[in-house]
N, CA, C and O atoms as CSV, one atom per row, in Angstrom:
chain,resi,resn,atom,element,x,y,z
A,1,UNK,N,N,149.462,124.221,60.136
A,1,UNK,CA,C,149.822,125.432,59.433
A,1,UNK,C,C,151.195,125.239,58.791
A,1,UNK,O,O,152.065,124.721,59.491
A,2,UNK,N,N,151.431,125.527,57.783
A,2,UNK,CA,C,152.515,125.622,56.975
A,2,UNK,C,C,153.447,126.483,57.585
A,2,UNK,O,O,153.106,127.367,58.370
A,3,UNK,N,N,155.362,126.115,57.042
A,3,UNK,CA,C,156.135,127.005,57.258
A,3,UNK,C,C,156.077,128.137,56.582
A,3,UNK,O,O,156.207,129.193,57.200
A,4,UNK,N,N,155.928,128.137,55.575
A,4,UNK,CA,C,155.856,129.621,54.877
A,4,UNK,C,C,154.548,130.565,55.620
A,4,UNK,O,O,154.570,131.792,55.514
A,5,UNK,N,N,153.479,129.892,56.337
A,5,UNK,CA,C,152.427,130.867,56.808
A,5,UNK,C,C,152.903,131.078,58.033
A,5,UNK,O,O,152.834,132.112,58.697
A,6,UNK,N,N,153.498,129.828,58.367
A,6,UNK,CA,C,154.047,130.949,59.978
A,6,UNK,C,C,155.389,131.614,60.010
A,6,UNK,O,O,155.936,131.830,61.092
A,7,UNK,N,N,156.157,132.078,58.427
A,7,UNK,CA,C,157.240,132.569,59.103
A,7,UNK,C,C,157.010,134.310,58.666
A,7,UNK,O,O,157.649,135.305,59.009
A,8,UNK,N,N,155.564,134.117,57.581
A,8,UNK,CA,C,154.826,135.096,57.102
A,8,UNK,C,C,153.895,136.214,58.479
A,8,UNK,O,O,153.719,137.427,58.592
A,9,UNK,N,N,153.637,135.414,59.026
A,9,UNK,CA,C,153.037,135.478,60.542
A,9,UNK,C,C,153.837,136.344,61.140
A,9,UNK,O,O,153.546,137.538,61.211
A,10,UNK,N,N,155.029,135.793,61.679
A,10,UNK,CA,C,156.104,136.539,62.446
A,10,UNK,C,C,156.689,138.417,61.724
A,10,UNK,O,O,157.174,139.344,62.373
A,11,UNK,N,N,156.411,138.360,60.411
A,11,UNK,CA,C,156.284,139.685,59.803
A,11,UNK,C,C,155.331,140.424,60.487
A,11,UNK,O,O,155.539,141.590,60.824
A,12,UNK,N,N,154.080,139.703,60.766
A,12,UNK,CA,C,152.522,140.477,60.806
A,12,UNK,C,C,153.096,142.313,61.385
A,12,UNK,O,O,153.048,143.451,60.917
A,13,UNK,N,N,153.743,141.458,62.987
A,13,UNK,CA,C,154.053,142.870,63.595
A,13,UNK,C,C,154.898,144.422,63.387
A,13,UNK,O,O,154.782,145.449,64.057
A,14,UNK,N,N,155.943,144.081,61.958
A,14,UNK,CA,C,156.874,144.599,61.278
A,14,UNK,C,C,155.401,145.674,60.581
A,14,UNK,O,O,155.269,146.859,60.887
A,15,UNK,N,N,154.419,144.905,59.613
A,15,UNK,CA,C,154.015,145.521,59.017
A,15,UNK,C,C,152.966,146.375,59.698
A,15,UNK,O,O,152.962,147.484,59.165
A,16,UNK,N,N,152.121,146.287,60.621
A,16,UNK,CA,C,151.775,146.625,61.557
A,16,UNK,C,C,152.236,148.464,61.960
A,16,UNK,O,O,151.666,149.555,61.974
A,17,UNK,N,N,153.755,147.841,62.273
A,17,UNK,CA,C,154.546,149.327,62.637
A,17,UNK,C,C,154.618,149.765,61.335
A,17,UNK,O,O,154.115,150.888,61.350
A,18,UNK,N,N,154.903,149.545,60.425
A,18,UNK,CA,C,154.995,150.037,59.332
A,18,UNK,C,C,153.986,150.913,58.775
A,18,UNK,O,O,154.159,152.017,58.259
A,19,UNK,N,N,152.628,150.104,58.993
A,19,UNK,CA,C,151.387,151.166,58.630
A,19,UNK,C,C,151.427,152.326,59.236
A,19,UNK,O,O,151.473,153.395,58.628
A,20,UNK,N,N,151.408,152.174,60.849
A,20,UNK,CA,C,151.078,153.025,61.136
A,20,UNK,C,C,152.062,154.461,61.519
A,20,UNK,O,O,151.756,155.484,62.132
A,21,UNK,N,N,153.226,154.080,60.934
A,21,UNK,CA,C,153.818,155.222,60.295
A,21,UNK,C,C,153.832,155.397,59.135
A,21,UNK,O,O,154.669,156.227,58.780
A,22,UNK,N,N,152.865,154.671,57.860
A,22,UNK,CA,C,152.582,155.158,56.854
A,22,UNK,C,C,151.234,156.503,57.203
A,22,UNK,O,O,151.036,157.684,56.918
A,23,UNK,N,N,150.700,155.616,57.829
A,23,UNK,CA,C,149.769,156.772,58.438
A,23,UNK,C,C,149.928,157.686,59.587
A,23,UNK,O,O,148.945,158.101,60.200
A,24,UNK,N,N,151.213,158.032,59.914
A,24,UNK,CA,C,151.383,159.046,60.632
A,24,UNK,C,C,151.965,160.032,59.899
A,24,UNK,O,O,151.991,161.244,60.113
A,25,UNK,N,N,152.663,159.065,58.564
A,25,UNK,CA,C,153.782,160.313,57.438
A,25,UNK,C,C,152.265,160.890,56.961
A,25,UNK,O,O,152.295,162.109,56.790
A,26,UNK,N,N,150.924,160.261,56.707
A,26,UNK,CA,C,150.263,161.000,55.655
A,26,UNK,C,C,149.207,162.061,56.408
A,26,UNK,O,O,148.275,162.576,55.789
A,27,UNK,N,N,149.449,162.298,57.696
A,27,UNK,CA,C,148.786,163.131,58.372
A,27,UNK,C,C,149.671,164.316,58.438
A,27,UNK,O,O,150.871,164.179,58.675
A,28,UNK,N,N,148.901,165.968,58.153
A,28,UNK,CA,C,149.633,167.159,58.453
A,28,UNK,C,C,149.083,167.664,59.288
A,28,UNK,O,O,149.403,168.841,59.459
A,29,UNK,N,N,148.179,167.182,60.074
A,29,UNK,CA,C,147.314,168.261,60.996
A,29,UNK,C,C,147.652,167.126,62.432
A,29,UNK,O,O,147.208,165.994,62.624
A,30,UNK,N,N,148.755,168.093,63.422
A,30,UNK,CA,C,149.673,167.617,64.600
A,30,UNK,C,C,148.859,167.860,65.524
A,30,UNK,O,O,149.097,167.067,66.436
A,31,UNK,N,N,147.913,168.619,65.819
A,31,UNK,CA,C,146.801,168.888,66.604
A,31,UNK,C,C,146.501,167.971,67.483
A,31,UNK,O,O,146.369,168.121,68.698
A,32,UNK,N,N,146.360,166.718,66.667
A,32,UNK,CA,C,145.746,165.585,68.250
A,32,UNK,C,C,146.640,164.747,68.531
A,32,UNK,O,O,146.426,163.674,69.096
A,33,UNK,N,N,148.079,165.298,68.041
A,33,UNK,CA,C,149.768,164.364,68.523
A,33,UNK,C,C,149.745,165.021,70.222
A,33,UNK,O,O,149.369,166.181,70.394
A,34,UNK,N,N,150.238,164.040,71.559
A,34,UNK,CA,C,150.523,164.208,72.311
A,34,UNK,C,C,151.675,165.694,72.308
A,34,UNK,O,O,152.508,166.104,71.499
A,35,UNK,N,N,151.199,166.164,73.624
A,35,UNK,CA,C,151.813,167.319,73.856
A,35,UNK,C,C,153.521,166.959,74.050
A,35,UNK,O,O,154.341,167.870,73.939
A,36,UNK,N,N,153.883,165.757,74.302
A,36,UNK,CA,C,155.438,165.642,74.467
A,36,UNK,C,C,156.078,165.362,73.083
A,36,UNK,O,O,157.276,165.489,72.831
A,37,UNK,N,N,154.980,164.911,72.108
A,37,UNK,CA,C,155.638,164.661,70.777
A,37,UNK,C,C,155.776,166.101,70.279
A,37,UNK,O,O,156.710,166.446,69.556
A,38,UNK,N,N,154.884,166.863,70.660
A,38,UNK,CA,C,155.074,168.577,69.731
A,38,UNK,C,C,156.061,169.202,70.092
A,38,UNK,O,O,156.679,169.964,69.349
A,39,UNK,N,N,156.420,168.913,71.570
A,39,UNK,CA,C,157.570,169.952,72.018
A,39,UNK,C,C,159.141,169.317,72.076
A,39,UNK,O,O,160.182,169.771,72.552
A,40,UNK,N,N,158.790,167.910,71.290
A,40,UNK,CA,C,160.563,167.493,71.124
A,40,UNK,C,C,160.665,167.590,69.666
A,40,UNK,O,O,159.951,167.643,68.665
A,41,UNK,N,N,162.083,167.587,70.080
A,41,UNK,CA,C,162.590,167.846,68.827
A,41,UNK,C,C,162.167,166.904,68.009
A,41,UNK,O,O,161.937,165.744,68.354
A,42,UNK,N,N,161.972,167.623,66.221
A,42,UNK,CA,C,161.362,166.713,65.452
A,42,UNK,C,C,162.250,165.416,65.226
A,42,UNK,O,O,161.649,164.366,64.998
A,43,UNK,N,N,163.948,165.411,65.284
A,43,UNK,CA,C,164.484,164.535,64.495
A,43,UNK,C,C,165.110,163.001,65.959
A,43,UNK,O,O,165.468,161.826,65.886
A,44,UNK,N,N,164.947,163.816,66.846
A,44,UNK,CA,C,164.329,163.199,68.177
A,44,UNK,C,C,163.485,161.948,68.049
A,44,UNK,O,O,163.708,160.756,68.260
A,45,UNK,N,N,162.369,162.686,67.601
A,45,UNK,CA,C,161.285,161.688,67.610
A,45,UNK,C,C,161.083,161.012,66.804
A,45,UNK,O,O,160.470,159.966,67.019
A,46,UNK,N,N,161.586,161.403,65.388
A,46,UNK,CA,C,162.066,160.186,64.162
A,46,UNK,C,C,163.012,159.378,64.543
A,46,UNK,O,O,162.710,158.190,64.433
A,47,UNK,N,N,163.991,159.587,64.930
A,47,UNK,CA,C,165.004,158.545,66.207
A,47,UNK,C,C,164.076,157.427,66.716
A,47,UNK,O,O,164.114,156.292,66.241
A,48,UNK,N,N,163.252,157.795,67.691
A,48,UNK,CA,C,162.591,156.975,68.298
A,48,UNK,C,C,161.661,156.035,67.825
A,48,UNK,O,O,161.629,154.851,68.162
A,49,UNK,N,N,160.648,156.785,66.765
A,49,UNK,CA,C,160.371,155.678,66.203
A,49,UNK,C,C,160.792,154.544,65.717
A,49,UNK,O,O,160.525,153.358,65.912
A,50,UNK,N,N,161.984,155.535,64.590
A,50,UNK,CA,C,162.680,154.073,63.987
A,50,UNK,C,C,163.394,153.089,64.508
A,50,UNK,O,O,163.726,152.018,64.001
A,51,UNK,N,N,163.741,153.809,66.230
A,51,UNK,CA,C,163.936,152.902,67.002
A,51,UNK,C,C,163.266,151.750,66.997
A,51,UNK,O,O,163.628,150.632,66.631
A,52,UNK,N,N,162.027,152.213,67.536
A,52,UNK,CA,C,160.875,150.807,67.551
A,52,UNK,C,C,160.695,150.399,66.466
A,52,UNK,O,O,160.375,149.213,66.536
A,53,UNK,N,N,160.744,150.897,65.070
A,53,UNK,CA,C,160.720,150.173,63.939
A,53,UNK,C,C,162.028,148.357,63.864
A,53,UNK,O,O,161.979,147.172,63.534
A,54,UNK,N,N,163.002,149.403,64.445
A,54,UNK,CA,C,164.155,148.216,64.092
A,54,UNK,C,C,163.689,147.285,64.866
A,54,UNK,O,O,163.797,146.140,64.428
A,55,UNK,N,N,163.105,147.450,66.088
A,55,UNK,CA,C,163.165,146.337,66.759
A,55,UNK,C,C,162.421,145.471,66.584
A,55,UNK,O,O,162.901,144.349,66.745
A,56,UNK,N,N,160.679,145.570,66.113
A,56,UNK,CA,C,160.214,144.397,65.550
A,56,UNK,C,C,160.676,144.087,64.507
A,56,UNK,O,O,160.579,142.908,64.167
A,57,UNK,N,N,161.242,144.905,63.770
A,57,UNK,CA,C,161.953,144.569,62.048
A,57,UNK,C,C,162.897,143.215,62.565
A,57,UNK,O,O,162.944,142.104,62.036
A,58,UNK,N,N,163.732,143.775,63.956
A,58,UNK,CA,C,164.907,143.108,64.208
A,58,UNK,C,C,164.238,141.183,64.594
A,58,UNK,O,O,164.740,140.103,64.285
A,59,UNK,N,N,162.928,141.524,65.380
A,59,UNK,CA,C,162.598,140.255,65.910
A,59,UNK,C,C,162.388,139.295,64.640
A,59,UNK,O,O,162.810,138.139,64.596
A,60,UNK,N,N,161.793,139.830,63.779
A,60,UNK,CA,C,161.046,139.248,62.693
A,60,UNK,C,C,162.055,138.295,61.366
A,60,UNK,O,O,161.855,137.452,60.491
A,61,UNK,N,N,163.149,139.072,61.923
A,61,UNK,CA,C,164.263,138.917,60.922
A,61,UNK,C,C,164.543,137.740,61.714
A,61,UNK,O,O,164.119,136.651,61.328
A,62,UNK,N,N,165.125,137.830,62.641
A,62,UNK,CA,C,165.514,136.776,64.105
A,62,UNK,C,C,164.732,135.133,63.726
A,62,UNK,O,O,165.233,134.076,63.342
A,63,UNK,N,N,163.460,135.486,64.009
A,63,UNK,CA,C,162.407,133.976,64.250
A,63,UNK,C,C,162.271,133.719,62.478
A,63,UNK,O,O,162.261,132.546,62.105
A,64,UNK,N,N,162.175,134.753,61.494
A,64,UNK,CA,C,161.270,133.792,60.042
A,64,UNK,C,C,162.455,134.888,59.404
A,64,UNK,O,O,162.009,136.032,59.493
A,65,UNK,N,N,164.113,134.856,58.663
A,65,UNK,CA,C,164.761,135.198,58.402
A,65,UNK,C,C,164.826,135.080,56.432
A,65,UNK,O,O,165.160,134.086,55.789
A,66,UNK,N,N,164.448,136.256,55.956
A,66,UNK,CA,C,164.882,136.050,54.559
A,66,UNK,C,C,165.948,135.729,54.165
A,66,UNK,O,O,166.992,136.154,54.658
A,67,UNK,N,N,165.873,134.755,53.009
A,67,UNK,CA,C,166.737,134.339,52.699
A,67,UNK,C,C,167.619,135.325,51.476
A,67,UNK,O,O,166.919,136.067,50.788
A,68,UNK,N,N,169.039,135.316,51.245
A,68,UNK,CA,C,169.607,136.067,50.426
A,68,UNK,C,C,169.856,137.409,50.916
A,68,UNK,O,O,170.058,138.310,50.102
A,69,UNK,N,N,169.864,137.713,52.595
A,69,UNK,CA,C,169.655,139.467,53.058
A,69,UNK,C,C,170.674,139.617,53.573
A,69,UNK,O,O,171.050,140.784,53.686
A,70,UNK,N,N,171.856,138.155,54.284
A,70,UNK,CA,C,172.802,138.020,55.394
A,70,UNK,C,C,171.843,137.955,56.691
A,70,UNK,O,O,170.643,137.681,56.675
A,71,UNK,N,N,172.557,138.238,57.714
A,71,UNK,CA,C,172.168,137.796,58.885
A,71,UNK,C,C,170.820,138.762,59.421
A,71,UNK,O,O,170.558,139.810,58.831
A,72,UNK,N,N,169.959,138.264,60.665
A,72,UNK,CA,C,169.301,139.038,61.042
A,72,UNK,C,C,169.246,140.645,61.294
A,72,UNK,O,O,168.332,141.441,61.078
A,73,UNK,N,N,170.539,140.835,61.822
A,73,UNK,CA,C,171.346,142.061,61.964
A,73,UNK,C,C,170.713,143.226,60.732
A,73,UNK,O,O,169.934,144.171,60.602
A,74,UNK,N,N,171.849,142.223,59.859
A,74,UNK,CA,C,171.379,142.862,58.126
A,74,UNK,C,C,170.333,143.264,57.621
A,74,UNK,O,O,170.117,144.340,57.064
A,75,UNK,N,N,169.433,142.119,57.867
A,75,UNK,CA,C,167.892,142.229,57.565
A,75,UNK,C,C,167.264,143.207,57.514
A,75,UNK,O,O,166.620,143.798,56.648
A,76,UNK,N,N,167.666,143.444,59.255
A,76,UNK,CA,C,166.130,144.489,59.407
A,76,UNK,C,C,166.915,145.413,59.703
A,76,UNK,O,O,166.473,146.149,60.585
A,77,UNK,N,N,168.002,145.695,59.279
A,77,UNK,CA,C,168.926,147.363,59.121
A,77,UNK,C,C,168.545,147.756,57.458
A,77,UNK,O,O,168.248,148.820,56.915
A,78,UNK,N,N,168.667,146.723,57.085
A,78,UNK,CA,C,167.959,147.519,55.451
A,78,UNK,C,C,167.127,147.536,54.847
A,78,UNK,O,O,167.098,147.983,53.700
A,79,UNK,N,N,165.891,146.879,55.665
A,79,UNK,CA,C,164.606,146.939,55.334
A,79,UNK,C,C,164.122,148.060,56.133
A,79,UNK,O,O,163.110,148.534,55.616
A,80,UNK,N,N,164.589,148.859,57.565
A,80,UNK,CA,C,164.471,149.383,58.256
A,80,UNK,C,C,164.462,150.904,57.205
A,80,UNK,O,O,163.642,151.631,56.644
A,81,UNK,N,N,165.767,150.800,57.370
A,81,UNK,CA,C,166.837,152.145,56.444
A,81,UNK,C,C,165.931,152.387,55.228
A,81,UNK,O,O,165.465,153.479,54.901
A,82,UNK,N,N,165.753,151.239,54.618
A,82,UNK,CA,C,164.785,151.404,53.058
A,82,UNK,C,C,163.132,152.052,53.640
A,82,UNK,O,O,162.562,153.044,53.185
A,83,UNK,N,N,162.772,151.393,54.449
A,83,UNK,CA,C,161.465,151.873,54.989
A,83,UNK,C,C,161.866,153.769,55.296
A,83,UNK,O,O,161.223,154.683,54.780
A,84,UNK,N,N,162.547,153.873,55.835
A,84,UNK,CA,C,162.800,155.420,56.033
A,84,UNK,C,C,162.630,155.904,54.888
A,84,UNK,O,O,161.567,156.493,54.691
A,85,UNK,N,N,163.597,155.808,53.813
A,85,UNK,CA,C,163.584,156.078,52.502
A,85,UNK,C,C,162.016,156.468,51.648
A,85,UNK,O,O,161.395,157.385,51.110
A,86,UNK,N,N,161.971,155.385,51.910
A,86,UNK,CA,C,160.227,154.979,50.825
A,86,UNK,C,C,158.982,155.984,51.868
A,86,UNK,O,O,157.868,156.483,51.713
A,87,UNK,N,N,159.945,155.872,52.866
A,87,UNK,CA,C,158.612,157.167,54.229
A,87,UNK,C,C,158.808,158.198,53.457
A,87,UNK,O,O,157.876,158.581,52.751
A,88,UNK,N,N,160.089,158.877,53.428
A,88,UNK,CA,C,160.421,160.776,52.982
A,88,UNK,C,C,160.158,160.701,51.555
A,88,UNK,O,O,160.215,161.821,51.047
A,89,UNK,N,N,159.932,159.916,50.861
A,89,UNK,CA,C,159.617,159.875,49.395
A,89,UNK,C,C,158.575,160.200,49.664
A,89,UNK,O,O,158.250,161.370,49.465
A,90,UNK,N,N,157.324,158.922,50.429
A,90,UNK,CA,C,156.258,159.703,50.287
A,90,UNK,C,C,155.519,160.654,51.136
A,90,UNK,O,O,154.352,160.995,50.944
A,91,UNK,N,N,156.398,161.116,52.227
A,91,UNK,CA,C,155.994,162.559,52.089
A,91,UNK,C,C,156.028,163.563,51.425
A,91,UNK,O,O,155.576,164.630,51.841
A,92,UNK,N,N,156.512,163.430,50.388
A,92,UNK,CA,C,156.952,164.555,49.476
A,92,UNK,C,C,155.547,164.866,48.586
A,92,UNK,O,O,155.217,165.930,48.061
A,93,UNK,N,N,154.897,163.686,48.597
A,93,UNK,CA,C,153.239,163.670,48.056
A,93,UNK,C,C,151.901,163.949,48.965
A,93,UNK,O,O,150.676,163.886,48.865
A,94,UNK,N,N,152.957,164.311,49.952
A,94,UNK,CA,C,151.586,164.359,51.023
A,94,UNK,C,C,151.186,166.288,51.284
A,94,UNK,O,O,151.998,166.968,51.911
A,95,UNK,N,N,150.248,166.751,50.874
A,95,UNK,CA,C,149.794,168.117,51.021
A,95,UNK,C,C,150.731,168.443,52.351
A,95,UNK,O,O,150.941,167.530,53.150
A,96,UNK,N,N,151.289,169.758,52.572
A,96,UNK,CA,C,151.726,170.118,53.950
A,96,UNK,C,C,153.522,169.597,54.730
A,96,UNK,O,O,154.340,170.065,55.522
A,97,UNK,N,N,153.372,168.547,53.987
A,97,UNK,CA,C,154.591,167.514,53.856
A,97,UNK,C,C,155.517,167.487,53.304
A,97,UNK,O,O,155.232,167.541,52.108
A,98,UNK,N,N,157.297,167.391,53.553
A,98,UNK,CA,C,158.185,167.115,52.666
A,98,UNK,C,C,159.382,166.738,53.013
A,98,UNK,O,O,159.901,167.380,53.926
A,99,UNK,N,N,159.887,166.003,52.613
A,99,UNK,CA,C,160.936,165.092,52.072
A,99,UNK,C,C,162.493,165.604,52.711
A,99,UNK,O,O,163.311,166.245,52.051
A,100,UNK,N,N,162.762,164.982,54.726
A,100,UNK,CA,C,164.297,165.718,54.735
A,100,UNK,C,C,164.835,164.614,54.461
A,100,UNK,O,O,164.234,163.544,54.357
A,101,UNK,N,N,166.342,164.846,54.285
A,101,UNK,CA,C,167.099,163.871,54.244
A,101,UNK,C,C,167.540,163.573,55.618
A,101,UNK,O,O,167.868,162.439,55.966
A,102,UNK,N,N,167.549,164.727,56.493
A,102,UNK,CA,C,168.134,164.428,58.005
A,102,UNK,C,C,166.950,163.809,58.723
A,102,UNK,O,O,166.997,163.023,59.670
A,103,UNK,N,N,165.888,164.294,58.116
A,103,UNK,CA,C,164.807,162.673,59.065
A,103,UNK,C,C,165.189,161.215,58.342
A,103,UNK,O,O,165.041,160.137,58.918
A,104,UNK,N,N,165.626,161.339,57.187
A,104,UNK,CA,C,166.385,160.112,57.004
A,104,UNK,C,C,167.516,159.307,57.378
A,104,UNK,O,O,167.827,158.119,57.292
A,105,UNK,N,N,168.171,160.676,57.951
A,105,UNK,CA,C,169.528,159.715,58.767
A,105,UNK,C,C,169.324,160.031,60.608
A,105,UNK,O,O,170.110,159.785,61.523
A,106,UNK,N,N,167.878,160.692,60.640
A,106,UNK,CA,C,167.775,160.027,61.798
A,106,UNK,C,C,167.132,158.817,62.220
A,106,UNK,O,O,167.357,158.148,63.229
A,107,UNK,N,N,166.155,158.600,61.140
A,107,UNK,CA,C,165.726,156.806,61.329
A,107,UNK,C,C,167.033,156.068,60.992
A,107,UNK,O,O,167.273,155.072,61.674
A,108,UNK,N,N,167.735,156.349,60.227
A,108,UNK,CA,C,168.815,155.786,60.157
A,108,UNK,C,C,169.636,155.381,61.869
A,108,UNK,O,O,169.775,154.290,62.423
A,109,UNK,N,N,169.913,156.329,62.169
A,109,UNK,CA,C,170.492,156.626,63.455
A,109,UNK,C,C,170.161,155.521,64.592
A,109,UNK,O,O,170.858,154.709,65.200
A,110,UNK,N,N,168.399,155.948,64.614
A,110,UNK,CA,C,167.764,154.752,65.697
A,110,UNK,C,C,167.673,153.286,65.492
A,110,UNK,O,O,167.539,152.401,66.337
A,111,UNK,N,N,167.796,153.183,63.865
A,111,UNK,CA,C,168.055,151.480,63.348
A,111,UNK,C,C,169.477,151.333,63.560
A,111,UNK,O,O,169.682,150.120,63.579
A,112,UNK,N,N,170.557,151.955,63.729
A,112,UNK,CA,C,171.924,151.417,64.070
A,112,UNK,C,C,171.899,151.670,65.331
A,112,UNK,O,O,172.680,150.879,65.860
A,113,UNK,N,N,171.192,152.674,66.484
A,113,UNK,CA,C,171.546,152.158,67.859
A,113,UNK,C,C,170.901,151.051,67.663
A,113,UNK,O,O,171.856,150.346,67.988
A,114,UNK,N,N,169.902,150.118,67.350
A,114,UNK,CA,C,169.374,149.260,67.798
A,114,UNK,C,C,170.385,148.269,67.728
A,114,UNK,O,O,170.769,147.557,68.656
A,115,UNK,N,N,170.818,148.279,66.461
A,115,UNK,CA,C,171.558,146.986,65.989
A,115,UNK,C,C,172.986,146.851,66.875
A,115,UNK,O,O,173.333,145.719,67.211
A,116,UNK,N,N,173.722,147.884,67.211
A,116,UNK,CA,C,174.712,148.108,68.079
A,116,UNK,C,C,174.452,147.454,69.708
A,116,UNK,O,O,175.064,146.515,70.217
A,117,UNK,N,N,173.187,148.396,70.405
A,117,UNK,CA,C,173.104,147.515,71.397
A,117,UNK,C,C,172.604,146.056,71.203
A,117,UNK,O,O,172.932,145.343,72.151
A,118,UNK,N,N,172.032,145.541,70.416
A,118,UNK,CA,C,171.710,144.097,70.479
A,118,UNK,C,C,173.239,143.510,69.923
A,118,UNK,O,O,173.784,142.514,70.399
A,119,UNK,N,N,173.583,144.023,69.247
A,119,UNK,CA,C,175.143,142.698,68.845
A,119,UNK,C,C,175.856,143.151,70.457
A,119,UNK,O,O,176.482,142.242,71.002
A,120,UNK,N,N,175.795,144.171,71.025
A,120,UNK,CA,C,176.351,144.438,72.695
A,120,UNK,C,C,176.210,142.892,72.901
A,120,UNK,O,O,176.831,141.849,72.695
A,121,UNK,N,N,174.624,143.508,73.611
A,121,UNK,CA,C,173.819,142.653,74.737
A,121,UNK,C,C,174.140,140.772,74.091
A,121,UNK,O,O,174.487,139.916,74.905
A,122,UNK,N,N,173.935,140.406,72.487
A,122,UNK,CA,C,174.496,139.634,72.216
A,122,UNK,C,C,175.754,138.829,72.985
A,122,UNK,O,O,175.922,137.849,73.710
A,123,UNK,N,N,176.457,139.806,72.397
A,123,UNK,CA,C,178.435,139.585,72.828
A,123,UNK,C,C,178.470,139.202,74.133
A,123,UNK,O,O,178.886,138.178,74.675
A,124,UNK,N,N,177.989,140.144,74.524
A,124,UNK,CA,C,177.762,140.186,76.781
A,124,UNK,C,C,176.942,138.634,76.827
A,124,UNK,O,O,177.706,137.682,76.982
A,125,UNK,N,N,175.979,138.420,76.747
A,125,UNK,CA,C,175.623,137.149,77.121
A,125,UNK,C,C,176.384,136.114,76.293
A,125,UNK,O,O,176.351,134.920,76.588
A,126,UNK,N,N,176.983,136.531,75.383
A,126,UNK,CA,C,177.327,134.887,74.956
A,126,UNK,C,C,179.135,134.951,75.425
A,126,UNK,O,O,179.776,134.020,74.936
A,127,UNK,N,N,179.881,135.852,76.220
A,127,UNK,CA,C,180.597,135.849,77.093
A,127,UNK,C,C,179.801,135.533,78.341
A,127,UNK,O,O,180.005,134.320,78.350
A,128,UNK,N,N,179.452,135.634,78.828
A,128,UNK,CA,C,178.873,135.102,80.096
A,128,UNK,C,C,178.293,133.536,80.088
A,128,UNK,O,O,178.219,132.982,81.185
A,129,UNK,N,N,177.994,133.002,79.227
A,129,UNK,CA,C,177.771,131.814,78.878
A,129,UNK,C,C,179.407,131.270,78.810
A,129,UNK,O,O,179.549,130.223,79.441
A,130,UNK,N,N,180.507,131.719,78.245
A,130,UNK,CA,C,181.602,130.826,78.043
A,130,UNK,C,C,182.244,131.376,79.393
A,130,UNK,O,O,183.372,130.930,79.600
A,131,UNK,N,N,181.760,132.237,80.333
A,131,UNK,CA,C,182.531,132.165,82.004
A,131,UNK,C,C,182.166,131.375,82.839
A,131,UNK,O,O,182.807,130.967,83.807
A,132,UNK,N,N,180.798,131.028,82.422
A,132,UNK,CA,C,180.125,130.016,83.022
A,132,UNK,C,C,180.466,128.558,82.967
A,132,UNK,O,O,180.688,127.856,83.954
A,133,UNK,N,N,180.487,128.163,81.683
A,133,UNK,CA,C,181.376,127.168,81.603
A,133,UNK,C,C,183.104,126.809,82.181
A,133,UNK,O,O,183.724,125.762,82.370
A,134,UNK,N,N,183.321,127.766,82.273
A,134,UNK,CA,C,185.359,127.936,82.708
A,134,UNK,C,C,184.539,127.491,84.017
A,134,UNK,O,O,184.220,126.303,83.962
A,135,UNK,N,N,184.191,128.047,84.988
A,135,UNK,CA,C,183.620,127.488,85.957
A,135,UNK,C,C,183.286,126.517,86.816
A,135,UNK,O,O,182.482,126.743,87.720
């Protein structure tokens, strides 16, 4: 298998999440959403997703990294952030549906905790690696 098919591969799961919050923006009828998604707060639960958005965004960036984006970090904070974007756009076409900007800076929100605790957890292990060595 070629490099370009397997670094195409390592996307698969990015797009994956991606659909299926294309197809959760184009649904208006909440009816068969779990009872804990109805009773939290809406911008809550846009948090959370885009939580999980960043993070395969984040892996994908990590293992098969575009070139010209800066670092992994970068990557999948603005493909993340842009995905929010291009979401509330098209809800704005969806019957029932429309367009906040504060569900936009709450996916926003959950793609920078992500990126925050991973450059953490980063920092922390790669200090613990140079205590180890003093050692």
């Amino acid at each position: 298998m070629s490099k370009s098919i397997k670094k195409l591969l390592v996307w698969i799961p990015s797009f994956i999440y991606m659909a299926g919050i294309f197809y959760l923006s184009s649904n208006n009828d909440f009816s068969s959403m779990p009872e804990f998604v109805l009773y939290t707060p809406d911008k809550i639960v846009h948090m959370l997703i885009y939580v999980g958005l960043e993070i395969v965004m984040l892996y994908s960036a990590t293992k098969a990294p575009v070139a010209g984006f800066g670092d992994a970090y970068t990557q999948s904070f603005i493909f993340t952030v842009l995905y929010g974007l291009s979401d509330e756009i098209h809800q704005q076409f969806v019957p029932g549906r429309s367009a906040d900007v504060l569900d936009w800076f709450a996916d926003i929100l959950g793609a920078l905790l992500v990126v925050i605790i991973a450059k953490l957890l980063k920092k922390y292990r790669g200090d613990e690696n140079v205590r180890r060595e003093k050692l």
